[in-house]
N, C-alpha and C positions, 0 to 999 in steps of 0.2 A: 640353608640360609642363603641367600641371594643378595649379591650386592651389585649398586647402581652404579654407575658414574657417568655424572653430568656436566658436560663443558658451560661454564657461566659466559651469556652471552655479554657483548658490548653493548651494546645497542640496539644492533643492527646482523640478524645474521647471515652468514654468506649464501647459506642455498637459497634467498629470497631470489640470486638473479639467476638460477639454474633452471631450464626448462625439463624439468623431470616430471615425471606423476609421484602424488604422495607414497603408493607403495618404492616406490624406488627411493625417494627421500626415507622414509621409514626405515626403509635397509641400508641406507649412509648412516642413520645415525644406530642400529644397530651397531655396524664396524665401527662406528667413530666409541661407542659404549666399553666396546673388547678393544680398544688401542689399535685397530686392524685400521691401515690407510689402502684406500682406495686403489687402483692403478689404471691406466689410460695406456695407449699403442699413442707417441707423438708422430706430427709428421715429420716420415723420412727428409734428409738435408741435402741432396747429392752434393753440395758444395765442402762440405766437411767430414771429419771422422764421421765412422756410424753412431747415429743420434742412441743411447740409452733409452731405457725404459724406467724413469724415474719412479716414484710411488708417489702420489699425491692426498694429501687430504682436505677434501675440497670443502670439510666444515671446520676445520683445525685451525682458523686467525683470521685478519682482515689486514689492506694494507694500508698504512698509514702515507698520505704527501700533502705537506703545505699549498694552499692551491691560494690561488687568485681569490683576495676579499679576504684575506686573513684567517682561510679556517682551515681546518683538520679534514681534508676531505679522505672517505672511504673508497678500498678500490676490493674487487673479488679479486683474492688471488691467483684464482684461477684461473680465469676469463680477462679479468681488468676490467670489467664492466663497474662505472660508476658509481655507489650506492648511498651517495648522499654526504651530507657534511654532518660531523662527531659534535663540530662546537667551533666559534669563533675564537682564536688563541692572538689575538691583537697585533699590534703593529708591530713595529720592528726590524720585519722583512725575517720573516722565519724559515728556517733552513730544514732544518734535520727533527726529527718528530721518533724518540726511540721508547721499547720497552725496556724499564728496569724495576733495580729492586719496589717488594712490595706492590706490585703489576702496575706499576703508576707510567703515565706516558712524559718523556721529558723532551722540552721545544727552546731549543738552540735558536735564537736570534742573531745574526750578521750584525745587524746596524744599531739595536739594542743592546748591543754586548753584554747577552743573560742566558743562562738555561732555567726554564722555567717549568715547575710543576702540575699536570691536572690527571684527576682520576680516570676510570673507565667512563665514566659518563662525560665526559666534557667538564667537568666542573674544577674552576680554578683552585691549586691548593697552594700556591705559594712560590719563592723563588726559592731556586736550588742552588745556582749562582749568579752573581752578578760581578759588574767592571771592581767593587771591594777587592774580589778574589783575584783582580789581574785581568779577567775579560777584557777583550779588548779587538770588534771584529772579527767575530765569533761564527765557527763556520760549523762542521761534521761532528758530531760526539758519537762513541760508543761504551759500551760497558765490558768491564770483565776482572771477575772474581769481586763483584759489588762495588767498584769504584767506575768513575766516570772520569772519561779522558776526553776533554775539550781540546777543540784545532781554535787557534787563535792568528789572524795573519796582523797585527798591528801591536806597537809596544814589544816589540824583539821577536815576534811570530814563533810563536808556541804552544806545546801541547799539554795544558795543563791537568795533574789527575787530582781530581776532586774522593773523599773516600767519606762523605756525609753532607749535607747540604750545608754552604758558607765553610766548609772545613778543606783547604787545600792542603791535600799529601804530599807533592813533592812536583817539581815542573818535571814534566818526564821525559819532553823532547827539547831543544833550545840549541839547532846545532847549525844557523841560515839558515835548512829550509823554513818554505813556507806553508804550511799546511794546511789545506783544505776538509782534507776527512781524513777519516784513521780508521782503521777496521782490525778486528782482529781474530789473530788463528786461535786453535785450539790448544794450542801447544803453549799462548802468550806471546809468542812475537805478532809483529805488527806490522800491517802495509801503508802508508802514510802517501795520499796524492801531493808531491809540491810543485807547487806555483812560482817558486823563485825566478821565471822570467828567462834567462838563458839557460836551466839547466830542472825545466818541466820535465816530471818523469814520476812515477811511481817506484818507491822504495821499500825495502825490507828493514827493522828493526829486530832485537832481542826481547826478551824479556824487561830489562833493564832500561831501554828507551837508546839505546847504545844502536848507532849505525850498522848497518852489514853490509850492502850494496847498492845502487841502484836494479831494479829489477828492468826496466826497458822507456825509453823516451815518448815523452806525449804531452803535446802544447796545449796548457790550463785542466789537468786532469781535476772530476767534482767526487762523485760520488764513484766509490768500489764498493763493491758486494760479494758476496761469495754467488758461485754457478752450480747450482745443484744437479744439473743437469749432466755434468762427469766432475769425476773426483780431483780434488788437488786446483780445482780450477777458477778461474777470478773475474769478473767483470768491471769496468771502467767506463763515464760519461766522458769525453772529450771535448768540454767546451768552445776551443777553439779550434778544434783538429775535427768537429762538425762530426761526429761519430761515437759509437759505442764498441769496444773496444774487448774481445774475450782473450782469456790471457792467463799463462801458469808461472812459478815464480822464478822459473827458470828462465824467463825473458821469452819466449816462442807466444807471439799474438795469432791463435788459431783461426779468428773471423773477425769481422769488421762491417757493423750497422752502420749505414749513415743518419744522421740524427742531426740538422742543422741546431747548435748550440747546447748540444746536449747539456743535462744537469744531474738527473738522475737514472738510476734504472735498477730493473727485477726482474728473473727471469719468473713467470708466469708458469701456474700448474700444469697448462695444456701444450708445453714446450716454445711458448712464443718470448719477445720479450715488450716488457713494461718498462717506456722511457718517455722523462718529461724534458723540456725547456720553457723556452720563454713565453710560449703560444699556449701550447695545450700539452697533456697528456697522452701519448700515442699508445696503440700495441703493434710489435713491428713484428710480420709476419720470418719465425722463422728461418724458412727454406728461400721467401722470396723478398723478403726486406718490404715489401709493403705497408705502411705507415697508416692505421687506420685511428684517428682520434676518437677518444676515452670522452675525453674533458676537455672543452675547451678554456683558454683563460694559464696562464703561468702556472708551472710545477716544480717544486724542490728533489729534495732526495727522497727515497721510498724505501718503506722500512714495513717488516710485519710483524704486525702482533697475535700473542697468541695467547687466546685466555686462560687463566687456572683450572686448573680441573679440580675437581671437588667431589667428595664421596658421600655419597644420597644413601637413608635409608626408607625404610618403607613403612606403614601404619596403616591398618586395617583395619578402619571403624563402619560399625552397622546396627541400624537399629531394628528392632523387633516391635514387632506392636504398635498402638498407639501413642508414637515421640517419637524424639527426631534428635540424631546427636551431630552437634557441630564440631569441627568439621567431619564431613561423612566421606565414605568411598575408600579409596588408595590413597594413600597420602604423602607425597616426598617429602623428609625432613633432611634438612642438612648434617652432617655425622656431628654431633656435639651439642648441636642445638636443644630447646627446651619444646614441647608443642601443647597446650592445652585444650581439653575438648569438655564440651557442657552438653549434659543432656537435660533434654525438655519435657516433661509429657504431655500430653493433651489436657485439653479443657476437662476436670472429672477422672482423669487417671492418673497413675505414679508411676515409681519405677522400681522395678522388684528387683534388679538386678544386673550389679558391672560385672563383666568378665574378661577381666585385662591378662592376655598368654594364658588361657586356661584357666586362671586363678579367680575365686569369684569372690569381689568384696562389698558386696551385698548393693540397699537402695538406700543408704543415708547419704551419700551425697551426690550431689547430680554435676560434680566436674572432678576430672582428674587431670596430672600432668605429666609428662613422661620430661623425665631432665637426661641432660648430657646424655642424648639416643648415639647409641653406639652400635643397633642389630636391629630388623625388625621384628614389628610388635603388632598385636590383634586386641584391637577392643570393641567389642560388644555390650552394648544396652538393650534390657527387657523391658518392656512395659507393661500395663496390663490394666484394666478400667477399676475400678475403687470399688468396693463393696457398695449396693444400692442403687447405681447409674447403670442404665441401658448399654452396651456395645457399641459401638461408631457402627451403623448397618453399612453392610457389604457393599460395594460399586465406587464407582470412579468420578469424584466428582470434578476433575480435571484431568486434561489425555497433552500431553506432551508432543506435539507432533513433528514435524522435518527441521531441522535446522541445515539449512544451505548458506553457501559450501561449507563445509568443512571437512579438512583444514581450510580456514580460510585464511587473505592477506589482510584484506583492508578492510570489510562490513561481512557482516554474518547475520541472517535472517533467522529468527527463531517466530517457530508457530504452536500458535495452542488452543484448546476448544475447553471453555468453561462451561461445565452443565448444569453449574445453580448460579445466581448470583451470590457475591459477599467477597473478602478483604482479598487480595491476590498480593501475595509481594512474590518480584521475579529478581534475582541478583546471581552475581558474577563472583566468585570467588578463583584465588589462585591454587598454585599445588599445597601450597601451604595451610589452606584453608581460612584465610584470611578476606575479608572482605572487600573487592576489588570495586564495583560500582552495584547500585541500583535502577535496574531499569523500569519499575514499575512497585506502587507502594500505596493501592487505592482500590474503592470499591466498583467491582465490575460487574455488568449483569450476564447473564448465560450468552453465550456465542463463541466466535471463530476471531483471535484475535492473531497479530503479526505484529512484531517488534524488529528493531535492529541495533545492534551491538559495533558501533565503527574501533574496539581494543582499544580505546579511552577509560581513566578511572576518574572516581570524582574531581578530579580537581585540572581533567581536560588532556591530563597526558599521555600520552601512546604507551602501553605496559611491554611489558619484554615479551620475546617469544616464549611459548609454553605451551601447558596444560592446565585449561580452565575449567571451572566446573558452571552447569548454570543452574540453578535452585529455584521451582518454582515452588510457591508454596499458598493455601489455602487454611480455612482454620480444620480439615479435616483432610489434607494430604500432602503429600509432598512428593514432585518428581524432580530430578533431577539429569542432567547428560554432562557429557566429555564436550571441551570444545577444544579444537588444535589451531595455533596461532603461527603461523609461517609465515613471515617477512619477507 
């Protein structure tokens, strides 16, 4: 028995900005299938320790930063290359854009004093907090062990943990600093940028919210991240100190980006780093510090996300004879999910017979359904012409011809050669076997026809990345093909 696993996209998936050929994508998402991450040789640093060999997985998230115009804009983690806006997340003046519980993404507002709710898709779900809870100038959040810990610099400049939406646990920091962003270890202590003016510096907390140290000075520090790039090790945007800032908690600042006003930053799967300010989003080369902008237009802090994985099984349905069983082919189900399939027969015939795992439960009814799928499954329909009616005589009365490209991004050409006249419907289904659009549902006479497919469903919207199937069908055949969808 063979099992799948499928990472659910965003949106928008990362290898759309990767210049690879599909076999080599095929084989990322092979390793991304076995949990196996990728690895890259970065460029060597001469200015610093010797650069690691990080392991990258260049389909495993996307990065999230508030950009210019109020939206959620997308970056490759890898590359940093741009990939479009998630959704407009409103005014405010939106800060920090994180994942947490329940995959939902949550957007900290400065001047709204809110953190606010929206799914994977961009769709608003609600607030999580607002000025009620004490907000109040509202800067960096992050999570950990399921509560959210909001930086607040207004109203006694504090770090509030949230541990449900509108439900405040306990102020967790309130000691004069001022707190910008908060990030935190694995262990539960916490690094806290403050802003207090004569005494800007990143610091160390406990668990508890309880002070330990100053870790090392730096005027208006914004966003800290972790550096995966070596162990133990930290990153800091320097707002007014015009730089980006590497650094371990023992105080030793290993290198130093410049970044006029720095805000945010990430370091990037191909060893570079991702930092925004007031202008644009840069990637700064780095062996050589060269600043090459992403995105033009203002950027917050950068944050990645990384979507559920999910375990896929499979269904094997096939028909025999004359009919046709919906959904046909390979078919992904979600583990737990329910799937049902109908079979048809032709004009004049029946069906003699299901055979679901071996087991055969005869031709009285023409749907079945598999609940709560937990393994794969094979099912098979027989069909066979009615006592008294002729045979469907032998040949092809439609030829399924080239569909180019595929995998395709953005439009897909499908070709076909009708050899009688009469009813043609041509339609898009997804892995699920569900009906994604129709591309044709009318009467045709004999010839060479050509359609195109722009990964639009009825109702005009761009479908996820996947595996489609496309169904042409006549009142006496049916072809069907794969189609691969890469963004």
């Amino acid at each position: 028995m063979i099992k799948k696993i499928v990472l659910c996209s965003i949106i928008i998936c990362c290898s759309a900005a990767m210049a690879i050929t599909y076999n080599e994508f095929e084989r990322l998402v092979q390793l991304e299938q076995l949990g196996v991450e990728t690895s890259y040789n970065p460029m060597h640093n001469s200015n610093a320790l010797t650069t690691p060999r990080p392991t990258v997985n260049r389909l495993g998230g996307v990065l999230m930063n508030p950009v210019a115009g109020e939206s959620l804009g997308l970056f490759d983690p890898y590359n940093g290359d741009y990939l479009g806006s998630l959704c407009y997340i409103g005014t405010g003046t939106p800060i920090n854009a994180v994942q947490g519980p329940h995959n939902m993404i949550y957007v900290s507002y400065q001047v709204g004093d809110k953190v606010e709710m929206f799914d994977t898709t961009g769709t608003y779900i609600g607030p999580y907090a607002t000025s009620a809870n004490g907000l109040d100038n509202t800067r960096g959040i992050d999570f950990y062990n399921g509560h959210c810990f909001i930086t607040n610099g207004s109203s006694g400049t504090k770090t509030i943990e949230m541990s449900a939406p509108n439900t405040v646990h306990r102020i967790f920091i309130q000691d004069g600093s001022d707190p910008f962003d908060i990030h935190f270890l694995p262990n539960g202590k916490s690094l806290l940028a403050d802003i207090a003016g004569t005494t800007d510096n990143v610091r160390i907390y406990d668990t508890n919210g309880v002070y330990i140290r100053n870790i090392f000075s730096i005027n208006f520090p914004e966003q800290i991240q972790d550096d995966p790039a070596y162990s133990n090790r930290f990153m800091v945007a320097g707002f007014s100190t015009n730089n980006i800032q590497l650094f371990d908690t023992t105080g030793v600042v290993y290198r130093t980006y410049a970044l006029s006003g720095a805000r945010g930053v990430y370091r990037l799967g191909n060893g570079n780093i991702l930092g925004t300010n007031g202008t644009a989003t840069y990637m700064i080369d780095s062996a050589t510090g060269t600043q090459t902008i992403k995105r033009s237009g203002q950027g917050r802090f950068i944050e990645l996300y990384r979507p559920p994985v999910m375990l896929v099984d499979t269904i094997s349905a096939t028909a025999f004879g004359p009919g046709t069983i919906v959904p046909s082919g390979t078919i992904l189900v979600n583990r737990g999910s329910d799937t049902t399939f109908t079979m048809t027969p032709n004009t004049n015939c029946q069906l003699d017979s299901l055979v679901v795992d071996n087991v055969n439960h005869g031709g009285d009814s023409t749907t079945y359904r598999f609940t709560n799928v937990t393994t794969n499954h094979t099912i098979k329909a027989y069909f066979s012409t009615m006592v008294g009616y002729e045979e469907i005589r032998e040949g092809r009365f439609i030829q399924l011809g080239t569909i180019q490209p595929n995998p395709f991004k953005n439009l897909v050409t499908i070709k076909y050669n009708l050899n009688q006249a009469g009813m043609v419907s041509v339609k898009i289904y997804n892995c699920l076997g569900r009906e994604v659009r129709t591309l044709v549902n009318q009467h045709q006479t004999s010839g060479v026809y050509s359609l195109n497919w722009n990964g639009k469903d009825h109702h005009g919207s761009s479908v996820a990345n996947g595996i489609y199937m496309i169904r042409i069908t006549t009142q006496n055949q049916t072809e069907q093909r794969q189609l691969i969808l890469v963004k």
